[in-house]
Each structure stands twice: as structure tokens, then as C-alpha cells.
N, CA and C atoms as a LAMMPS dump frame, in Angstrom:
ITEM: TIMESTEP
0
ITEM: NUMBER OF ATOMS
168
ITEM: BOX BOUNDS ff ff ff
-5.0000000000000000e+02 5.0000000000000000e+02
-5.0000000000000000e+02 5.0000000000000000e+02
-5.0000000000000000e+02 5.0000000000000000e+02
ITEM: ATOMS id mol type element x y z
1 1 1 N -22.836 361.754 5.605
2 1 2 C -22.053 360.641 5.119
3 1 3 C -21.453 360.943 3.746
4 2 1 N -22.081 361.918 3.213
5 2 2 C -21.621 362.618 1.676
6 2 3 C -19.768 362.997 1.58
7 3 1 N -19.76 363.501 2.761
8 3 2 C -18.475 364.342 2.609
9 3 3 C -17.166 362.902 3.509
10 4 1 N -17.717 362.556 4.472
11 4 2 C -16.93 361.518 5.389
12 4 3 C -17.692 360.736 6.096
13 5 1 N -17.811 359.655 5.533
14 5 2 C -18.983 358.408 6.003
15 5 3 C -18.546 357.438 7.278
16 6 1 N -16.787 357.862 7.639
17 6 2 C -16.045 357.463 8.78
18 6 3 C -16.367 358.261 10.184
19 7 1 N -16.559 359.452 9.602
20 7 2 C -16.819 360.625 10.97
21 7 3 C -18.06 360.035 11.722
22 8 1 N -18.076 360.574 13.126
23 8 2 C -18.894 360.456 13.743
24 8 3 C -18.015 359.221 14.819
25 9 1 N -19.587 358.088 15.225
26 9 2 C -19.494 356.787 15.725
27 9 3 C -19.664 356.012 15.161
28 10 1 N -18.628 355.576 14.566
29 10 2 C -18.451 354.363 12.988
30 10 3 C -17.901 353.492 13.811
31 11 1 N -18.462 352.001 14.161
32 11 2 C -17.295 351.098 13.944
33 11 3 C -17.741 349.608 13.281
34 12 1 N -16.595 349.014 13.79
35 12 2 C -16.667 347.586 12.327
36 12 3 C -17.753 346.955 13.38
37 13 1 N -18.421 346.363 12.419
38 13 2 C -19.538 344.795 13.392
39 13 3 C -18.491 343.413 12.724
40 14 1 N -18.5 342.953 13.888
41 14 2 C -17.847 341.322 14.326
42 14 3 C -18.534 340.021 14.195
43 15 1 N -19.508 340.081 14.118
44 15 2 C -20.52 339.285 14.245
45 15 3 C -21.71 339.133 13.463
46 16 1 N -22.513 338.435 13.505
47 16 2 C -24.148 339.003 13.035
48 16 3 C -23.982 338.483 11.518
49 17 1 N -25.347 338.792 10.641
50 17 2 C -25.347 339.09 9.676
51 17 3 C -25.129 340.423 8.752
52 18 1 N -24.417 340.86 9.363
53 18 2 C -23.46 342.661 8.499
54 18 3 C -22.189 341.871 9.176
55 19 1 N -21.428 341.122 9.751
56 19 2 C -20.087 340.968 9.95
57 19 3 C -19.415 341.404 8.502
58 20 1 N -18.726 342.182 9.256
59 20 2 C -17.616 342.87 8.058
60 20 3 C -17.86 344.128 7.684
61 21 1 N -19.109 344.525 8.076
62 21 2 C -19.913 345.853 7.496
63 21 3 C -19.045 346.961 9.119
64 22 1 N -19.569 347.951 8.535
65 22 2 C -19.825 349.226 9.433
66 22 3 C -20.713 349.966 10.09
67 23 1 N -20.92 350.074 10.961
68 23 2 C -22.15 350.765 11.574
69 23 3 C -21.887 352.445 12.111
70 24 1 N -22.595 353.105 11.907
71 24 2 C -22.656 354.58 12.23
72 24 3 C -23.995 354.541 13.151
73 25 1 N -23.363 355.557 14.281
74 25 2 C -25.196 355.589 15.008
75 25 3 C -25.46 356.413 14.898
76 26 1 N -26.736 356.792 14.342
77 26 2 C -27.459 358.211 14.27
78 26 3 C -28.657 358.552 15.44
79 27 1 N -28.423 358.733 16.597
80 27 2 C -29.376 358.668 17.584
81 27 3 C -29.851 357.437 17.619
82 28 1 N -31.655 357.168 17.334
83 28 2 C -31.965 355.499 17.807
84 28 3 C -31.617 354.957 16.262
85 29 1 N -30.878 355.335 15.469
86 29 2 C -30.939 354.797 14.463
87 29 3 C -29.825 354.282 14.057
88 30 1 N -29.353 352.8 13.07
89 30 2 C -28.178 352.385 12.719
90 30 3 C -27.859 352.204 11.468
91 31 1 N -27.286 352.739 10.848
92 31 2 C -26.837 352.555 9.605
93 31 3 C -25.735 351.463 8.979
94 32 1 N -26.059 350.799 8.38
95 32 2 C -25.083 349.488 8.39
96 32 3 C -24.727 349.79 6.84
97 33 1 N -22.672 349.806 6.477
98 33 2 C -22.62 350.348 5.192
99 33 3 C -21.535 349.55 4.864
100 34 1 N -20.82 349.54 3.708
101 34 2 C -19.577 348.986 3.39
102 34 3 C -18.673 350.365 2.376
103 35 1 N -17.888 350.617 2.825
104 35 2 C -17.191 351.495 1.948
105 35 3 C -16.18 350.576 0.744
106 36 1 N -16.628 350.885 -0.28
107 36 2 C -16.064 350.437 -1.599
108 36 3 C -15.064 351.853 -2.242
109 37 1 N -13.767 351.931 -1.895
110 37 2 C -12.695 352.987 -2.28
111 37 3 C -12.528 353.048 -3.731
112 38 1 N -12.232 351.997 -4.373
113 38 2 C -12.129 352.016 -5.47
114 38 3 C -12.795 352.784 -6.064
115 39 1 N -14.453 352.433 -6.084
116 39 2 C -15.326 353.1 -6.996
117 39 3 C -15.768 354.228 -5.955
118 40 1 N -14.857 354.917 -4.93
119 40 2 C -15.19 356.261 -4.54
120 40 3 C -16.999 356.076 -4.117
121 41 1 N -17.682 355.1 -3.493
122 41 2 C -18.769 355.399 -3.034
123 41 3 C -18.917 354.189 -1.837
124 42 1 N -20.413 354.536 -0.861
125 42 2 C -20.818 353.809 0.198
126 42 3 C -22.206 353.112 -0.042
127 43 1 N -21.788 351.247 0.711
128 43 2 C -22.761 350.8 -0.081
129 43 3 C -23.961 350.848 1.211
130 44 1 N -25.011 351.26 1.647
131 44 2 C -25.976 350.902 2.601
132 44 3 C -26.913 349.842 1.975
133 45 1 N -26.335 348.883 2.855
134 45 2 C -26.747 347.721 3.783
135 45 3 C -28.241 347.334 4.23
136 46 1 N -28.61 348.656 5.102
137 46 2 C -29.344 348.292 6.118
138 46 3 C -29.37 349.665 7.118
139 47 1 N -30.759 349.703 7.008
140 47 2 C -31.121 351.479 8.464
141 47 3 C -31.787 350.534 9.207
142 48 1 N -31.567 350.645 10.506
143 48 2 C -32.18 349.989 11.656
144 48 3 C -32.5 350.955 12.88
145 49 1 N -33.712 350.456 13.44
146 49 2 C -33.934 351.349 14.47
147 49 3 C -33.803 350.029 15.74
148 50 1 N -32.725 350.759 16.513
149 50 2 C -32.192 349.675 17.716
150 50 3 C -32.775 349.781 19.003
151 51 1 N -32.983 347.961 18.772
152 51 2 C -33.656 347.073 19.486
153 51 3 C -32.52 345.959 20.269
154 52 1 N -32.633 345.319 20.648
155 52 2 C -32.185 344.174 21.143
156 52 3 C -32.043 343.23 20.436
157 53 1 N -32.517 343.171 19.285
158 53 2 C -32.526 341.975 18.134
159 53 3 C -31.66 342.734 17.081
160 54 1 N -31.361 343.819 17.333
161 54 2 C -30.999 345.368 16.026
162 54 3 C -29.9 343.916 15.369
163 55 1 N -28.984 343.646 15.692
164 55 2 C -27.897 343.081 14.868
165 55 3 C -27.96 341.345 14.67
166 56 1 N -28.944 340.758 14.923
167 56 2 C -28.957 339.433 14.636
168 56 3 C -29.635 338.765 13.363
């Protein structure tokens, strides 16, 4: 995520409590982030290991 925090399987969440955030999947794992451009860095949110409840 150092070099390109978009690469991979990034997409926006719609819903939930991260609506608005980003999610990357890392195998069983989810990374929930917000990219802030301005100040050139990524904010994590939230690592989740997915469940059925993972986004509520």
C-alpha cells in the first residue's frame, strides 16, 4: 500500500459504517482506508477479518 494503495482489489463501500471509505482485500483480510491526497498519505480505518457481519 506504500507505493499504490489503489492497486490490487480496492473498491469504494456504499453502505455500512466505513460508507465512503475503501476497502482492499488481502486474502481473508479487509482493509478499510481513506486516501487523503493533499497530505500525500492513507488513513486506516479498520483491518477486518471477513465474516458475514465484516461490514455492519
Amino acid at each position: 500500500m506504500e507505493e499504490d494503495p489503489t492497486s490490487g482489489d480496492v473498491r469504494p463501500l456504499k453502505s455500512g459504517k466505513f460508507k465512503g471509505a475503501l476497502r482492499k482485500r488481502v486474502g481473508r483480510y479487509r482493509i478499510v482506508f481513506s486516501l487523503n491526497p493533499s497530505m500525500n498519505c492513507v488513513e486506516i480505518a479498520a483491518i477486518l477479518v471477513l465474516t458475514e457481519k465484516t461490514y455492519r
